[in-house]
N, C-alpha and C positions, 0 to 999 in steps of 0.2 A: 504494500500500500504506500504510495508517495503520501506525503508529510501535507498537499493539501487537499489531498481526500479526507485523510485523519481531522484533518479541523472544518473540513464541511459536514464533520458527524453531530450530529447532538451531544449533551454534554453526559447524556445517560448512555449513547453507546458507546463514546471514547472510553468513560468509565469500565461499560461490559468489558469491550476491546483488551483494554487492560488485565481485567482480574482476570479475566478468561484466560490469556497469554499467560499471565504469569500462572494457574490452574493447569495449563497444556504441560507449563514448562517442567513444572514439578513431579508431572505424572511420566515425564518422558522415561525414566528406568521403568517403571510398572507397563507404560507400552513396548519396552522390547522386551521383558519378559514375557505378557501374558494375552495383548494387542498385536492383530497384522494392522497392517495399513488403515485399511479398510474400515475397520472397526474403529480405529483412533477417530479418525475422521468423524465416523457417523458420534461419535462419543463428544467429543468438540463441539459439535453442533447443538446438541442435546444442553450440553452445561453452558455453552455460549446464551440459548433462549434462556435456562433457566435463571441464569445471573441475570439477565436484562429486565424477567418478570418481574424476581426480587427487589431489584433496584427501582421497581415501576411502585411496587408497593411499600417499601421506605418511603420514596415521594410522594407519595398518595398520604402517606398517615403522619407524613411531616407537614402536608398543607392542609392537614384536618382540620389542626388545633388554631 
């Protein structure tokens, strides 16, 4: 991703983008033990939406109050 893709994100995907990367990065020994390709990927995906939803609901219940 070039650097002004990155900041034509919203501030809640740059956010995902982030934890997510840093989430991929951590996992990377447990993908080459127990992960093909394949599977990383679809796995990526899955925690990428799920960070974003969480992060949709922090926001949500920080502009409750």
């Amino acid at each position: 991703m070039k650097s002004e893709d990155y900041f034509a994100l919203t501030s809640r995907q740059q956010l995902t983008m982030l934890v997510a990367m840093h989430v991929r990065n951590s996992m990377e020994e447990f993908h080459g033990e127990h992960l093909d390709d394949k599977q990383m990927k679809e796995l990526n995906q899955i925690i990428r939406q799920a960070i974003f939803d969480a992060l949709g609901l922090v926001d949500l219940k920080s502009n409750s109050f």
